[in-house]
C-alpha positions in Angstrom: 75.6 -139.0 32.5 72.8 -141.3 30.8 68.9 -140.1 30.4 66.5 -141.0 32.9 63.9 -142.7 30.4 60.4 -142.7 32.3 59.0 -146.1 31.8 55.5 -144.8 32.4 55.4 -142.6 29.7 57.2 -145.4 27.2 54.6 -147.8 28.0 51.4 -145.0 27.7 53.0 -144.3 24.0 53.2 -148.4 23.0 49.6 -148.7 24.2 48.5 -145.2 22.3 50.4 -146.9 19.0 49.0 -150.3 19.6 45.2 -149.0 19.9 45.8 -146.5 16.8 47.4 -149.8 15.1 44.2 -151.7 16.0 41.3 -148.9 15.0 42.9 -149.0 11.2 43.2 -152.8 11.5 39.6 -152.7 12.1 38.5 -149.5 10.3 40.0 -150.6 6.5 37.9 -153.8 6.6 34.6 -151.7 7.5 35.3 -149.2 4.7 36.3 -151.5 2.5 32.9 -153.6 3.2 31.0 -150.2 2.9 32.5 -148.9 -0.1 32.7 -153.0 -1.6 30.5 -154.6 -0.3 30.8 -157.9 1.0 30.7 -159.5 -2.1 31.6 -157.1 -4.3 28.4 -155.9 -5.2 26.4 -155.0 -2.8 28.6 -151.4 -2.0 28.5 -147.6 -2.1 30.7 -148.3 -5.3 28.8 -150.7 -7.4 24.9 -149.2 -6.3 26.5 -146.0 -7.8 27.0 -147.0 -11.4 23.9 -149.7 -11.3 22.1 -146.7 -10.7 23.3 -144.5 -13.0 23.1 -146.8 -15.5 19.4 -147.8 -14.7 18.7 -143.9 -15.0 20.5 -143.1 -18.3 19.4 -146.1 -19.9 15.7 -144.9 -18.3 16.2 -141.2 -19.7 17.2 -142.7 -23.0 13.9 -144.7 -23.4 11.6 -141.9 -22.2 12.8 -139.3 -23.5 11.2 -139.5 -26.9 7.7 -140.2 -25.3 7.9 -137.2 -22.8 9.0 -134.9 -26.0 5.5 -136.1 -27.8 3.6 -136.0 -24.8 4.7 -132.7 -24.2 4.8 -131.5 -27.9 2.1 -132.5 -28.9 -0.4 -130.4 -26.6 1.1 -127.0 -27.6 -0.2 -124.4 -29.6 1.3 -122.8 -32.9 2.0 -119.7 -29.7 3.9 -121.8 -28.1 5.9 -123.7 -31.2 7.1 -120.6 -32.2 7.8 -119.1 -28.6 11.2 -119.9 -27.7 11.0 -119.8 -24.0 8.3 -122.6 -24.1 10.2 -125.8 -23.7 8.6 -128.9 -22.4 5.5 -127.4 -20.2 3.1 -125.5 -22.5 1.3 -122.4 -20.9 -1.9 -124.3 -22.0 -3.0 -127.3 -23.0 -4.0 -127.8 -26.8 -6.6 -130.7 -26.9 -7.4 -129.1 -30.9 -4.1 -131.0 -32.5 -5.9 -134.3 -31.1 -9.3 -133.8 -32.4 -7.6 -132.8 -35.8 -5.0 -136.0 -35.9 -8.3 -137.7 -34.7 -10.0 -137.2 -38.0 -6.9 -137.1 -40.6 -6.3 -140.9 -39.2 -10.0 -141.6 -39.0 -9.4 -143.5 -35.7 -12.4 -145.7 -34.5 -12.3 -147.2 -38.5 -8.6 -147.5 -39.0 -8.0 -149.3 -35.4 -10.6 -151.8 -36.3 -8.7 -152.6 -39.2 -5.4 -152.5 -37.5 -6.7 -154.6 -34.8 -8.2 -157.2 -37.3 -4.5 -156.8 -39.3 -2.6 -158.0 -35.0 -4.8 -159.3 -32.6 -6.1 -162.4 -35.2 -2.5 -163.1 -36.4 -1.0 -162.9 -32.7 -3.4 -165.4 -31.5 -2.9 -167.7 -34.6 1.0 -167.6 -33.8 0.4 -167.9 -29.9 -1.0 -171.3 -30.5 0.7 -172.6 -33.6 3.9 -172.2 -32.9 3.4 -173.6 -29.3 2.1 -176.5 -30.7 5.8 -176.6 -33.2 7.9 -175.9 -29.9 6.3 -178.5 -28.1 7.0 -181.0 -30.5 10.8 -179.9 -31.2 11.3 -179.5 -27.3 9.7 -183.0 -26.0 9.8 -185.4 -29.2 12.4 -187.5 -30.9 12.1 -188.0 -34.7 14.8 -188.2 -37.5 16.2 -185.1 -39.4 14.9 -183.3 -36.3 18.2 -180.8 -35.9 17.8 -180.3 -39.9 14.6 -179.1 -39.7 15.3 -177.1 -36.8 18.2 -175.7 -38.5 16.0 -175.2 -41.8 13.2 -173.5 -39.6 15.9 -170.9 -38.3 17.2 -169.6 -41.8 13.6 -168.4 -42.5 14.1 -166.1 -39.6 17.7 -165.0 -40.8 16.3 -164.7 -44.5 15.4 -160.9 -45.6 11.8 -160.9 -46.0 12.1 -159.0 -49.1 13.7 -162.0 -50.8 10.5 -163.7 -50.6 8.0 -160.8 -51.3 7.2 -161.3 -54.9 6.5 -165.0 -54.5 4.1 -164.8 -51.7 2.9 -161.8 -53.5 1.9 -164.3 -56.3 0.9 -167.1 -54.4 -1.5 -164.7 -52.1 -3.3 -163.2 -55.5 -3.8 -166.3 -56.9 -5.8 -167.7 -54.3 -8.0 -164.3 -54.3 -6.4 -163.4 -50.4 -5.1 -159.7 -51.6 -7.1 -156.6 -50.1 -7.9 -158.5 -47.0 -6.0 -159.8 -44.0 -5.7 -162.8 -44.9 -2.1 -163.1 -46.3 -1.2 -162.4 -42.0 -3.8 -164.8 -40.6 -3.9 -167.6 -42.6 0.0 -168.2 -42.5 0.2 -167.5 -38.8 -2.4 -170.3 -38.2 -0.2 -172.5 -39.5 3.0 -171.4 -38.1 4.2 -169.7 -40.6 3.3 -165.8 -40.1 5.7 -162.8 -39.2 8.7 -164.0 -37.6 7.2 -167.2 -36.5 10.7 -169.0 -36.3 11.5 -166.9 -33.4 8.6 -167.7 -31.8 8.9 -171.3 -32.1 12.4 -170.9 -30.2 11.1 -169.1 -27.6 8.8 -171.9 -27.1 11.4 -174.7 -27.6 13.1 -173.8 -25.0 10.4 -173.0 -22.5 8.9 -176.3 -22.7 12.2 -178.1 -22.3 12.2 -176.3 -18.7 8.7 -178.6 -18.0 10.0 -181.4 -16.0 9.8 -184.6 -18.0 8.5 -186.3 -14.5 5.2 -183.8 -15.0 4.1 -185.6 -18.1 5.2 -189.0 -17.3 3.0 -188.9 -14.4 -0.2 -187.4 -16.7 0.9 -190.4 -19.1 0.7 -192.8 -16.1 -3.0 -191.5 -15.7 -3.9 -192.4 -19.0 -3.7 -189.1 -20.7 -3.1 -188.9 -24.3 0.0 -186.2 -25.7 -2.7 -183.4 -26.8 -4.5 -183.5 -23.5 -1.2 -183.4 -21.6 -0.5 -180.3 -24.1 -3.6 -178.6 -23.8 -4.7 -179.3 -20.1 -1.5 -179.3 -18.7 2.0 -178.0 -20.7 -0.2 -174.8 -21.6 -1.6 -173.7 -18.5 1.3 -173.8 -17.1 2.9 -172.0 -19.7 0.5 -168.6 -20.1 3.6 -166.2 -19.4 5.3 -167.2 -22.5 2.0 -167.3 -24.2 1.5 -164.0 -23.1 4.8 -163.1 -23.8 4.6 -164.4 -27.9 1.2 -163.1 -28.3 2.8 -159.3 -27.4 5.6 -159.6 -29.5 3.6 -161.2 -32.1 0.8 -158.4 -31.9 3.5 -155.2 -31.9 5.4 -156.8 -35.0 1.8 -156.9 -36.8 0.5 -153.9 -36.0 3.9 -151.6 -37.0 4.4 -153.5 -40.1 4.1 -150.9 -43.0 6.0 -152.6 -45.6 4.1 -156.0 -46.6 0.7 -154.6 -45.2 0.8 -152.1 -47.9 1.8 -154.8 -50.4 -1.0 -156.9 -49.6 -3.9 -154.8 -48.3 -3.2 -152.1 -51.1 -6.3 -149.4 -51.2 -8.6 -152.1 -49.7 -7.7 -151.5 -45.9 -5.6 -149.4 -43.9 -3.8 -149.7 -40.7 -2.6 -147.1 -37.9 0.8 -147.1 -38.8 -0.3 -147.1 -42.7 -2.8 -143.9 -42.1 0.6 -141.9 -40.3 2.7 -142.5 -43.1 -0.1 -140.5 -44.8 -0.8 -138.0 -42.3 0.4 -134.8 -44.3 -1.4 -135.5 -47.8 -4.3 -136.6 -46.0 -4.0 -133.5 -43.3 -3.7 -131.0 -46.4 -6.9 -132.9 -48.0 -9.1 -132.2 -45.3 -7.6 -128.9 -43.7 -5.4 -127.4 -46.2 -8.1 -125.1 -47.9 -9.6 -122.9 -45.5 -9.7 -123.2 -41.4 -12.5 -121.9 -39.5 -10.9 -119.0 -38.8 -10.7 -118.1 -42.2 -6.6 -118.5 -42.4 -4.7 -121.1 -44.6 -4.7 -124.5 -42.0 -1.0 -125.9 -42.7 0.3 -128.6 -40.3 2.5 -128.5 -38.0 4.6 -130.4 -35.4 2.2 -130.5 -32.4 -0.3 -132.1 -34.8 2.1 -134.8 -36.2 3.1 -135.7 -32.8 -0.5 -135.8 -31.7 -1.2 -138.5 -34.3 2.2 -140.2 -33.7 0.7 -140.5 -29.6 -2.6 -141.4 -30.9 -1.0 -144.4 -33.0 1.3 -145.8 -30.3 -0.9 -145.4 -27.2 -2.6 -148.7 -27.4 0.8 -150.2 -27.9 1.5 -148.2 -24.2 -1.3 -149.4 -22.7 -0.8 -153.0 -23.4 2.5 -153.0 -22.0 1.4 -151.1 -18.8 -0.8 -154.1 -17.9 0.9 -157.1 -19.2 4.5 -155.9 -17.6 4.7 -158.4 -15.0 4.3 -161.6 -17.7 7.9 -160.1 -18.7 9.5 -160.7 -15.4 7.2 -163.9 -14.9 8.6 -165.7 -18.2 12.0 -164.7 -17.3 12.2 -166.3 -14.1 10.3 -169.5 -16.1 12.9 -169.7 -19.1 15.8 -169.5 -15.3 14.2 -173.1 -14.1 16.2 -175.9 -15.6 14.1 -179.0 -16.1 14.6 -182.5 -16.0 
């Protein structure tokens, strides 16, 4: 005897199977959007590991400053308490004052700021002046002096140290900062080649439509530089003039080559910062106890030394993004 099969219930299953079928149709896509993303980065997925990557990277950078910062106002109690790890129980303003007067501050950053800011400015507009002219003229030998210009960037600068050295004390410039500035007026300072690139290829972004139009006015190629190619380019400016100023001011190496005991910069003063801390503090404290240095103190100078560096970055951030989306445009 055969089954009775209820055609009811056999259809109410297909259209059960058929719905379930069609919510996963549907429902793979949306998760697959949501965890993907559209494109393939704009998901759950991708965000993820951006920002765990912006954070690590982040944590990587800051670290060492939130270890000074933090360090650097502890006491000797809290140095040698173990249980005092990045917030001291009170803040120590005395390894300031001290670093204060073992760097001799207000003096050395005059010096320091004498040894960067003149330089910086001196490359800012030389070597704009060399990029414009690689980047918008036409002239033979023009790749082999390009070329020629790059090596000096590649080329140790200890190779050329005792020439210089010679050349610089024979026309009286040691002791003074005149071995940075008078090179960097003439485009030929602290990695100048560099700066000459960045320039190059700035100005080949400037539409070529921009100065044929000035031309058709009647301008002349230095007023179309200087009234119209640099205004136009301040973020790069901006940009060369940092760079420029934070290679001058750390360099240690040729500035005590060429200043000697004449001057002194920042940097200079913390690679002295113990002999000249024992000098002043290491025979008697006011407390009557032997004064010997210590960690909080170093640090404390180390902050004192790179906080104008910090603070300069802090407001000119935005000329970073700025020259970035510039140096994006392609020009004519």
């Amino acid at each position: 005897m055969k089954p009775v099969i209820n055609e009811e219930k056999v259809s109410y299953k297909h259209s059960i199977l058929k719905n379930s079928e069609s919510i996963l149709e549907r429902g793979l896509p949306r998760a697959k959007r949501i965890l993907l993303g559209k494109q393939g980065n704009d998901g759950i997925i991708f965000k993820f590991f951006l920002y765990f990557l912006i954070i690590s990277i982040g944590f990587v950078y800051l670290y060492p400053i939130l270890f000074i910062v933090s360090q650097s106002f502890k006491s000797i109690d809290d140095l040698l308490d173990p249980t005092v790890q990045w917030i001291p129980r009170s803040f120590y303003f005395e390894n300031y004052i001290q670093a204060w007067r073992v760097l001799d501050f207000p003096k050395t950053l005059i010096s320091t700021l004498l040894n960067s800011v003149l330089p910086a400015a001196g490359q800012t507009i030389s070597c704009a002046l060399v990029g414009y002219g690689f980047a918008k003229f036409h002239f033979p030998g023009k790749s082999i002096l390009f070329v020629l210009m790059m090596l000096t960037f590649i080329i140790p600068s200890q190779v050329v140290m005792i020439p210089l050295f010679l050349l610089f004390e024979q026309y009286g410039m040691l002791g003074s900062p005149l071995p940075f500035i008078i090179p960097a007026f003439f485009a030929m300072g602290l990695k100048s080649a560099l700066f000459i690139l960045i320039y190059t290829q700035f100005f080949r972004s400037i539409p070529v439509a921009l100065e044929e139009a000035a031309q058709i006015d009647g301008a002349s190629r230095l007023s179309i530089f200087f009234r119209i190619v640099l205004p136009i380019s301040i973020p790069a400016m901006v940009v060369v003039f940092l760079f420029s100023f934070v290679w001058h001011w750390n360099e240690t190496y040729t500035a005590s080559l060429y200043l000697g005991d004449a001057m002194s910069t920042l940097p200079l003063k913390l690679q002295q910062f113990n002999d000249a801390f024992m000098s002043m503090y290491g025979s008697q404290s006011t407390t009557g106890e032997s004064a010997d240095i210590n960690e909080s103190i170093k640090l404390a100078g180390t902050m004192l030394v790179i906080l104008p560096l910090l603070v300069l970055y802090f407001f000119a951030q935005k000329w970073f993004v700025e020259v970035t989306d510039k140096t994006g445009i392609s020009g004519e």
